[in-house]
C-alpha positions in Angstrom: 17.3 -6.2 12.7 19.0 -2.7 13.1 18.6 0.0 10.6 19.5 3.6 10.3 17.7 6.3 8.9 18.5 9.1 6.7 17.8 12.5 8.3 15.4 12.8 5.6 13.3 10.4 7.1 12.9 11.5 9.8 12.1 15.0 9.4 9.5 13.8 7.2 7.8 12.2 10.2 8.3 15.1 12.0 6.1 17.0 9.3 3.2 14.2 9.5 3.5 11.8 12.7 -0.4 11.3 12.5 -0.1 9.4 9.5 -0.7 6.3 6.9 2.7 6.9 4.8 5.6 4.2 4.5 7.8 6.3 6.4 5.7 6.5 9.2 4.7 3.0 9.3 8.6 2.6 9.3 9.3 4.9 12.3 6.5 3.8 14.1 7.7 0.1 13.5 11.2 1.4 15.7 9.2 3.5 18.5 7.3 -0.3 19.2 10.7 -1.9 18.7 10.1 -4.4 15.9 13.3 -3.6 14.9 16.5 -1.1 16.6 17.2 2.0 15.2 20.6 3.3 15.2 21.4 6.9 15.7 25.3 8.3 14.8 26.3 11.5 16.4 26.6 13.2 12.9 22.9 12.1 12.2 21.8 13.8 15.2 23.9 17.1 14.8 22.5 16.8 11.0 18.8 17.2 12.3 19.0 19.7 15.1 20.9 22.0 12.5 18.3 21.4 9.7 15.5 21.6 12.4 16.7 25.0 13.3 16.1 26.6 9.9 12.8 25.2 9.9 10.4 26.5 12.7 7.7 24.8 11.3 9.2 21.5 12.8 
């Protein structure tokens, strides 16, 4: 199966990657490879802009 995430997701695991949550039972499930995660150009430029506004991340 391949699936794409929004950006959304993904900075969400950024904000809790030690956790229980859907999403990061989801991202976790792609790291293992249960399933391939695909990743555009725009996604990526998407979260290294938002990530740079937000030096929390």
């Amino acid at each position: 199966m391949r699936v794409i995430f929004d950006t959304n997701i993904l900075i969400s695991y950024l904000l809790t990657p030690q956790g229980s949550s859907p999403i990061n039972m989801i991202v976790e499930a792609a790291i293992v490879g249960i399933f391939t995660l695909l990743v555009s150009a725009d996604l990526l430029e998407e979260l290294k802009r938002r990530i740079a506004t937000k030096p929390y991340l």
